[in-house]
ROMARSE-178952 format. One record per residue (C-alpha): residue in one letter; y, z, x. Coordinates in steps of 0.001 Angstrom, whole numbers, padded with zeros to 6 digits, always signed. Each point is the difference from the previous one (the first is absolute). Layout:
BEGIN
aYZX
...
***
This chain:
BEGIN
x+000000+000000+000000
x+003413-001461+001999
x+002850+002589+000019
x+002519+000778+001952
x-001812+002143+002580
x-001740-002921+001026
x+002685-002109+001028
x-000433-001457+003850
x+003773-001194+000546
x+002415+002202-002182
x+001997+001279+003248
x+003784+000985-001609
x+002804-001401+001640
x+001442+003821+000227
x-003029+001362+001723
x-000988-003026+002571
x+000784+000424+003852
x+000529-003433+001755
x+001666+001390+002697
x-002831+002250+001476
x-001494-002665+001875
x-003181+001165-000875
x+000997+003497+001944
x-001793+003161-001310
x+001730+002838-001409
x-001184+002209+002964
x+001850-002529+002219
x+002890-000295-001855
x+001049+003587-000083
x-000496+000274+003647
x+002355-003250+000349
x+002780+001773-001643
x-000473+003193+001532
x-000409-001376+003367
x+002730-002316-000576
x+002558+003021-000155
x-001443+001588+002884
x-000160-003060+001853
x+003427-000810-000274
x+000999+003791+000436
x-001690-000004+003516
x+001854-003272+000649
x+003499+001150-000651
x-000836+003166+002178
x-001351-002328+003335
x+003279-001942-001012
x+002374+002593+000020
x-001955+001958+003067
x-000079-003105+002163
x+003930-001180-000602
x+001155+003504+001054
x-002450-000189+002993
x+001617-003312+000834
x+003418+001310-000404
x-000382+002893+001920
x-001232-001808+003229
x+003152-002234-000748
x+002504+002244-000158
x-001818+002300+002790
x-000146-003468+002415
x+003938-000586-001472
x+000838+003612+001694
x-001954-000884+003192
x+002095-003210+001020
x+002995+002134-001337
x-000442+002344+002811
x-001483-002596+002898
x+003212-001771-000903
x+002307+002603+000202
x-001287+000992+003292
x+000432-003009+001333
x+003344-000952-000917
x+000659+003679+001102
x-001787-001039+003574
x+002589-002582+000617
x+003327+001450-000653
x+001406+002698+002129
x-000710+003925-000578
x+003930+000650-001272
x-000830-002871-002972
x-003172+001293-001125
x+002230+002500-002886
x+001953-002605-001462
x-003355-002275-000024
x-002065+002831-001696
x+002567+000425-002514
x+000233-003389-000926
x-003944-000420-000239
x-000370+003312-002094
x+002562-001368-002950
x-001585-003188+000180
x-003391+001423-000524
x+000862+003245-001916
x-002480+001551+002705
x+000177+003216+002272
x-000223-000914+003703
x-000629+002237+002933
x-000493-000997+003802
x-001811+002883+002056
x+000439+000863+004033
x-003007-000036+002154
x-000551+003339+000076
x-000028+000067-003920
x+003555+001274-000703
x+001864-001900-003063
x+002901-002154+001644
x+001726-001346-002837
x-000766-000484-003850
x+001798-002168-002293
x+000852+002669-002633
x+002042+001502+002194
x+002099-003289+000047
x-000288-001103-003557
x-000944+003220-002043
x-003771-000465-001899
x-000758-003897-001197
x-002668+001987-002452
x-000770+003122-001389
x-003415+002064-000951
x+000274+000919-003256
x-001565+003143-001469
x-002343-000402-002626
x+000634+003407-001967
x+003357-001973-000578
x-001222-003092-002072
x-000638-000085-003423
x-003665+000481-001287
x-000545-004125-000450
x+000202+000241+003855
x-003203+002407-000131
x-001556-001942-002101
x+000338-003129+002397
x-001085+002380+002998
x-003174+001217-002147
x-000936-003879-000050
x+000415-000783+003339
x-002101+002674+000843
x-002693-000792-003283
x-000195-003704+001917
x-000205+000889+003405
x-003038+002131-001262
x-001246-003189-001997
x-000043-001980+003084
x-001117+002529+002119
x+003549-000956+002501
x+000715+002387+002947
x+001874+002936+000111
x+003325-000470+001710
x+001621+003412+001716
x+002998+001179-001212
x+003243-000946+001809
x+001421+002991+001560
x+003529+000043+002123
x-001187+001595+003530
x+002359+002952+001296
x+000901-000686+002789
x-000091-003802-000553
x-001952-000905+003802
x-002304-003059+000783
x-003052+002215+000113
x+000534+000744-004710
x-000603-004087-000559
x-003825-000855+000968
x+001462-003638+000010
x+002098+000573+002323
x-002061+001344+002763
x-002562-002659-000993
x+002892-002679+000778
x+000812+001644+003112
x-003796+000046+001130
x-001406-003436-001070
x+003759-001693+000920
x-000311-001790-003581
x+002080+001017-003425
x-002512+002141-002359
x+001120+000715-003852
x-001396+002651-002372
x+000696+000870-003573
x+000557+003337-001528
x+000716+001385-003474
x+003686+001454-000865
x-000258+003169-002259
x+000385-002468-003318
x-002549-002552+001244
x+001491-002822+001380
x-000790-001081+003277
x+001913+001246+003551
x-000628-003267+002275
x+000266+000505+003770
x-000395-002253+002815
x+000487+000795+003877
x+000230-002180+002529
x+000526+000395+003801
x+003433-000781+001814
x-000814-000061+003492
x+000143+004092+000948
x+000779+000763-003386
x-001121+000091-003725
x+001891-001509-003161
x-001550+001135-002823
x+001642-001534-003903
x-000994+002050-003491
x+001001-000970-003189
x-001019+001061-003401
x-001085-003260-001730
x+000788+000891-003717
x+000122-003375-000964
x-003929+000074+001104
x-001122+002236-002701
x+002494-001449-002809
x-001923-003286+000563
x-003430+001799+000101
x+001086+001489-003299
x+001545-002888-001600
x-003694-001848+000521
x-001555+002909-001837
x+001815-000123-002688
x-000537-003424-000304
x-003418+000712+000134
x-000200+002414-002376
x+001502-002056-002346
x-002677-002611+000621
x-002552+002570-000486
x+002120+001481-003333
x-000795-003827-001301
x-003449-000544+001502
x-001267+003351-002073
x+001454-001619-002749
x-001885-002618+000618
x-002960+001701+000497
x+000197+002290-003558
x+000891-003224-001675
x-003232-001832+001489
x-002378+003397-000557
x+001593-000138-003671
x-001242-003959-000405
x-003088+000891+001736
x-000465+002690-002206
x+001175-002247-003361
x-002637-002447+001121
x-002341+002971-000379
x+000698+002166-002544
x+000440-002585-002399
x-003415-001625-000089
x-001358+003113+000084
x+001783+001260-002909
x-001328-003165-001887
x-003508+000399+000930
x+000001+003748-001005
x+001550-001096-003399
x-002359-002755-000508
x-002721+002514+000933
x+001346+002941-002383
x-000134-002617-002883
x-003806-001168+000645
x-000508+003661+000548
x+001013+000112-004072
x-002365-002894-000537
x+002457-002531-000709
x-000946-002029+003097
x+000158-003496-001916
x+003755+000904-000309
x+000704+000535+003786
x+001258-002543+002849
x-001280+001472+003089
x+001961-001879+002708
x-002595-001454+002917
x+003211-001087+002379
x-001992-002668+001219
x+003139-001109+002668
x-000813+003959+001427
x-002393+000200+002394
x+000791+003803+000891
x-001611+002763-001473
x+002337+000486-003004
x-001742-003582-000726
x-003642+000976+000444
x+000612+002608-002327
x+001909-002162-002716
x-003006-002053+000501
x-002483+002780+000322
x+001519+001411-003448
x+000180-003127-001800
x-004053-000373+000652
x-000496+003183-000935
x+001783+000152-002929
x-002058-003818-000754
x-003725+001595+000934
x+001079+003129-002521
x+000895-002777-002939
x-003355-001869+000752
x-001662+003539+000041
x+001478+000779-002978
x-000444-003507-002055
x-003827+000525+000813
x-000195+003355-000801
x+001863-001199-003376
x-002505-002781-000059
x-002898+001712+000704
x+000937+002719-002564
x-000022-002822-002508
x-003040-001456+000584
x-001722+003383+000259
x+000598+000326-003260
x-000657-003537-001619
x-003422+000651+001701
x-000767+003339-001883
x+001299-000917-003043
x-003526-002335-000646
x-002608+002049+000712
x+001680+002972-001552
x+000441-002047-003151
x-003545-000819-000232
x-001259+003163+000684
x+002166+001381-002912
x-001342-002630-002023
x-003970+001114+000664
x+001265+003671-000635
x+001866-000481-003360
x-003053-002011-000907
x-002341+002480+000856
x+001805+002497-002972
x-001078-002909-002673
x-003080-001899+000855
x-002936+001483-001181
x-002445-002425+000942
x-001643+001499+003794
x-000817-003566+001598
x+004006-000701-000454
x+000659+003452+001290
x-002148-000358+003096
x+001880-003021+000469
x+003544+001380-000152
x-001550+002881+002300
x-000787-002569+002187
x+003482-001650+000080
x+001655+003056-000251
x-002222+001273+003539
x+001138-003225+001305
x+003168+000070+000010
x-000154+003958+001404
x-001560-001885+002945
x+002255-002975-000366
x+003519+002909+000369
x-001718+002115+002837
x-000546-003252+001979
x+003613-001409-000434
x+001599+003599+000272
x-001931+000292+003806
x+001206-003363+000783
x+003679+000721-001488
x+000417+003256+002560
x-001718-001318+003059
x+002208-003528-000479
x+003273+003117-000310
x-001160+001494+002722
x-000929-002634+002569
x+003301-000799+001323
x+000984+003455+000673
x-003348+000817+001397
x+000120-002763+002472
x+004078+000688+000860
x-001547+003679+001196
x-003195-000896+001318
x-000841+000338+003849
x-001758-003327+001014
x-003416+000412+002149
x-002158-003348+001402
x-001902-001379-002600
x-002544-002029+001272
x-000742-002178-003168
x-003862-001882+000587
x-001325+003783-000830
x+002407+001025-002436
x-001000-003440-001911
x-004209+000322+000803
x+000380+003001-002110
x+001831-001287-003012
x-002427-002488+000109
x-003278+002478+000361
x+001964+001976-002903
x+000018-003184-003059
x-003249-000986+001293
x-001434+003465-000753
x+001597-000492-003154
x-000610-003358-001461
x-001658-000718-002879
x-001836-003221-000955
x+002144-002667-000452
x+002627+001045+002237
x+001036-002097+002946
x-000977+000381+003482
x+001940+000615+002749
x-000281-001038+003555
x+002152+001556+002854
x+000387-001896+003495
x+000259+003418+002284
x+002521-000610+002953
x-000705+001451+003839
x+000477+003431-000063
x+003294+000844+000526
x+002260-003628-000251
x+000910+000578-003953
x+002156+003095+000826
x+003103+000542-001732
x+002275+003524-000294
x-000167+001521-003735
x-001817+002488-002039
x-003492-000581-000555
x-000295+000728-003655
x+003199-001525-000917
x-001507-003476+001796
x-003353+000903-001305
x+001345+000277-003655
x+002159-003266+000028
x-003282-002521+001678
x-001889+001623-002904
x+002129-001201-002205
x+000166-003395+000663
x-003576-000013+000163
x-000359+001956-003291
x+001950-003359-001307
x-002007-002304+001917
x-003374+001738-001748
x+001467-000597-003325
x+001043-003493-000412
x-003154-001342+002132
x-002366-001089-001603
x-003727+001550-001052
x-001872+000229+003580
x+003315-001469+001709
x+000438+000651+003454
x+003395+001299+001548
x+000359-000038+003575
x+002214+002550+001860
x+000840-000980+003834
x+002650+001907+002231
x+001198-000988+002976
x+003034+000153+003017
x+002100-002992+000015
x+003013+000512+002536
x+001558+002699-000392
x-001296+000806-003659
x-003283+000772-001401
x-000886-001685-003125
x-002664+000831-002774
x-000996-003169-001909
x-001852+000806-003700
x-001440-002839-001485
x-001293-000646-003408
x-001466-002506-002350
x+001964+000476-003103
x+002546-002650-001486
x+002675+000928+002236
x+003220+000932-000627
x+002883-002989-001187
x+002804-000316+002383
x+002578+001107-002787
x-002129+003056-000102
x-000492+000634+003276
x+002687+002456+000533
x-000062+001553-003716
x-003365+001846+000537
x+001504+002039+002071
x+002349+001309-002198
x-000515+003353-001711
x-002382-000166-002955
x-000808-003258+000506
x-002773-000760-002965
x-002050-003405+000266
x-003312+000969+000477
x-003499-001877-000400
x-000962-000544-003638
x-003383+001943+001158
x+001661+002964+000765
x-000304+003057-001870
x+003190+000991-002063
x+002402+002827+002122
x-002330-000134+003000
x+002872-000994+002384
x+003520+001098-000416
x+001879-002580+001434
x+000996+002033+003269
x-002188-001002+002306
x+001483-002787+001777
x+003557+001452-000018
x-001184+003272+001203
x-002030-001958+003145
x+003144-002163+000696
x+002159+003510+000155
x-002376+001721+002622
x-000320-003195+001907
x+004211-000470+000033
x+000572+003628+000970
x-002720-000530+003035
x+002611-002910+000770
x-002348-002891-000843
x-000248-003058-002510
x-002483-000650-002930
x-000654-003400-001293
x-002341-002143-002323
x-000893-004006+000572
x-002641-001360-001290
x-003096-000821+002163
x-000153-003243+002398
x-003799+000545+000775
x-001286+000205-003551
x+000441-002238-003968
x+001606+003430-001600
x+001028+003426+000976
x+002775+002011+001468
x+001062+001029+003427
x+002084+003232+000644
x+001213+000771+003520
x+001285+003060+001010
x+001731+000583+003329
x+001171+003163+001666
x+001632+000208+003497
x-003009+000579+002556
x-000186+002818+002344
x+001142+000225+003387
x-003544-000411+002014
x-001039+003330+001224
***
C-alpha cells in the first residue's frame, strides 16, 4: 500500500544540504571549530613575528645610530665633540654618553640639551594603560617571548652598569640590548667603541609599543568579526541539524499515534551525512512498520474469513442435532460436526505457528544445518506413514557434509515438509516425488519434484499466499488449511533464501519447487 513513508525522492528544498560536499557532520563541526582556532593561532604568529621583526629593526636602527655617531665624533676635534652631541641628541630625541678608558663618564648629552625623553611612571596612567600592560604581558605568555630586565638608571652612571658597553669595549664591535621601562615599553641601547673610549646611545622607543598595540587592536577586531563568524557558521551548522531532526521526530511522534499513512518522512536523498542515513533510516522504518501493519491487518482478515466456514457448518450439524430424530442422520451430523473440530484445531495450529514464525526466526540463534540428514529423516518419517495409495518418494542423499546451510533445524525441517506434504497430495495414486539437495556455488539448493498437474504460471506466485485454497478434487474436505506453502516460503525468507515453483523439464506433468538458502562457510 503506497504512502507517503515510502517515498524514495521527497528531499524538501528547506532541509537539503548541497553545499556539504558530501562532508560528514563529524567533519563539519571540526571545520568550523578548527577554522576559529586556526585563524586565532594565525593572527597570534602574525602579530608575534611583526614585533619580532620590528624589534631587530629598530634595535639594528640604534646600532648604526651609535657606530655613526662615533665616527663622525672620531673625526672632528675633542673641543667639537659638545656641540656635535647636542646636535645628534635633538635630531634623534636620544640620550648619549661617551665614557673614559678607565670607565669614568666624560660627557652626556643631557647635560647639553636637558632629557630628549622621559620614563614615565605607571601608577600615573589611567587604568586603560593597565589594561594594555596586562595584554602585553597575557601575549608574551601566549608566545612564550623572553623576559626582558627592567631598565634601571645606574648610580654612579660608569662604563662597568651597561653590559653593552663593556661587551663593545671587549669585542671592538657596537652591541645593543633591550630592556623594559617601568610602563612596558622598550629602553633600546647600543654601544659602540671610539678608539680608547665607549659611546653608548639609549632611547625609550614609545613609538615601538604604540605600533605593537595599534596591530593588536587591529587584530582583535579581526578576531571580534571572525567569532562572529564562527557563532554565525555553528548556528547554520546547527540549523542544518536541528531542523531535520525536528522533522524526523515529528514524523516519528505521528506514526507513533498510528497515523503513519499521513506522515512525509523526509529521506534527504542530496545528504549523504548522517542526518541523511537517518532520514533514510526513518523513512524505511516507518515503510517496514506500514507493511507490518497492512499484513497484520490482512492477515487479521483472512483469519477470520477462514473460521467463519467451518464454524458455520459445525453450528449447522449442532442445531440439527436438537431436531433430527432419525440416528443414521445424527451419526452423520456427528460425523460432520467431529470434522470440522478436526478441521478448526488443524487451521488454528497452522494460524499461530504462521504468527509466530517471523518473530521466531528474527530471535533465533542460527547453528549448521547440514540438510542430506535432516531430509533422509523427513523422508524415513512419510514413509513410515504412508498408506496405500499414497505416492512414493525418492531422495538423492548428497556427500556428507556439501548441503550445509546456517538455520534452525526444525524451522528448515518444518518448511521441506511442507512442500513435500503438497507434493504427496496433488501426485497421483502410487506417484513418485523425488527430493534431491545439493551445493551449487555459493548456495545449496533442495529440488522437490512431483507428478501432479503443476501449477499455471498465473498461479505460480498465488499459492504462496496465505490461505491459499485449490486443492486436488481427491482430497478430503478441511485436511489442509491453506498455510502450508506461505508458512515454508516465510522460514525459508527469514534463513535469507528464495522459494520457487516451475514445472518439470524431465517429465509430461508435475511441479518443481526449489528452495535455496545461503550455504555454509566450509568448516
Amino acid at each position: 500500500m503506497a504512502s507517503d513513508t515510502d517515498s524514495t525522492n521527497n528531499d524538501e528544498p528547506g532541509l537539503a544540504l548541497a553545499w556539504s560536499g558530501g562532508w560528514t557532520l563529524g567533519y563539519r563541526i571540526l571545520a568550523v571549530n578548527v577554522l576559529t582556532l586556526i585563524l586565532l593561532a594565525a593572527s597570534v604568529l602574525y602579530l608575534d613575528v611583526f614585533r619580532n621583526r620590528l624589534s631587530k629593526e629598530r634595535t639594528r636602527q640604534t646600532r648604526i645610530e651609535a657606530t655613526t655617531t662615533a665616527l663622525a665624533l672620531g673625526h672632528v676635534a675633542t673641543s667639537e665633540w659638545p656641540g656635535l652631541l647636542a646636535a645628534i641628541s635633538k635630531a634623534s630625541e636620544n640620550r648619549i654618553r661617551v665614557y673614559g678608558p678607565d670607565g669614568q663618564l666624560l660627557m652626556d648629552s643631557w647635560k647639553l640639551t636637558g632629557p630628549t625623553y622621559e620614563l614615565i611612571d605607571p601608577t600615573t596612567q589611567k587604568w586603560t594603560k593597565d589594561f594594555a600592560r596586562a595584554t602585553d604581558r597575557g601575549f608574551n605568555w601566549l608566545v612564550g617571548a623572553r623576559p626582558l630586565d627592567d631598565f634601571v638608571e645606574p648610580q654612579p652612571d660608569r662604563l662597568q652598569a651597561w653590559p653593552e658597553a663593556k661587551r663593545a669595549k671587549v669585542t671592538g664591535a657596537a652591541v645593543s640590548y633591550v630592556r623594559n621601562a617601568p610602563d612596558m615599553t622598550p629602553v633600546l641601547s647600543a654601544a659602540a667603541p671610539m678608539g680608547k673610549d665607549v659611546l653608548l646611545v639609549t632611547d625609550n622607543d614609545r613609538k615601538f609599543t604604540k605600533t605593537i598595540r595599534r596591530q593588536r587592536a587591529a587584530l582583535a577586531a579581526t578576531m571580534v568579526l571572525l567569532i562572529g563568524l564562527s557563532v554565525f557558521l555553528s548556528l547554520f551548522l546547527a540549523r542544518t541539524i536541528v531542523r531535520p531532526l525536528r522533522r524526523l521526530a515529528i514524523a516519528a511522534h505521528r506514526v507513533r499515534l498510528g497515523r503513519s499513512r499521513e506522515v512525509r518522512v523526509p529521506r534527504l536523498p542530496s545528504r549523504s551525512d548522517e542526518i541523511g542515513l537517518l532520514a533514510r533510516a526513518v523513512s524505511d522504518m516507518s515503510q517496514s512498520l506500514r507493511q507490518r501493519i497492512d499484513n497484520i491487518e490482512a492477515f487479521a482478515a483472512d483469519v477470520t474469513h477462514e473460521l467463519k466456514n467451518p464454524l458455520a457448518s459445525l453450528r449447522s450439524a449442532v442445531d440439527g442435532l436438537e431436531t433430527v430424530e432419525d440416528q443414521d442422520l445424527r451419526r452423520r451430523l456427528m460425523g460432520v460436526a467431529r470434522d470440522d473440530v478436526v478441521r478448526l484445531d488443524r487451521l488454528i495450529n497452522d494460524i499461530g505457528e504462521a504468527a509466530r514464525t517471523d518473530a521466531e526466526l528474527a530471535r533465533a540463534t542460527f547453528e549448521r544445518v547440514d540438510l542430506g540428514p535432516l531430509i533422509e529423516q523427513l523422508v524415513s518419517s512419510w514413509e513410515t506413514r504412508r498408506e496405500k495409495g499414497d505416492a512414493r518418494i525418492a531422495f538423492a542423499r548428497p556427500r556428507k557434509a556439501s548441503a550445509v546451510v546456517m538455520g534452525k533445524p526444525d524451522r528448515l525441517a518444518r518448511a521441506i515438509n511442507n512442500i513435500i506434504d503438497n507434493a504427496v497430495s496433488f501426485s497421483p495414486p502410487g506417484g513418485l516425488v523425488e527430493i534431491a539437495a545439493s551445493r551449487v556455488g555459493d548456495e545449496v539448493r533442495v529440488r522437490i519434484d512431483d507428478e501432479g498437474p503443476g501449477v499455471p504460471p498465473d498461479a505460480r506466485e498465488a499459492i504462496f499466499n496465505r490461505f491459499h485454497s485449490v486443492r486436488p478434487e481427491s482430497e478430503d474436505f478441511g485436511r489442509h488449511s491453506g498455510l502450508g506453502l506461505a508458512i515454508a516460503r516465510a522460514i525459508v525468507e527469514g534463513h535469507d533464501g528464495e522459494i520457487d515453483v516451475q514445472d518439470r523439464d524431465d517429465a509430461p506433468s508435475g511441479a518443481r519447487f526449489t528452495i535455496r538458502l545461503p550455504a555454509a562457510d566450509r568448516a
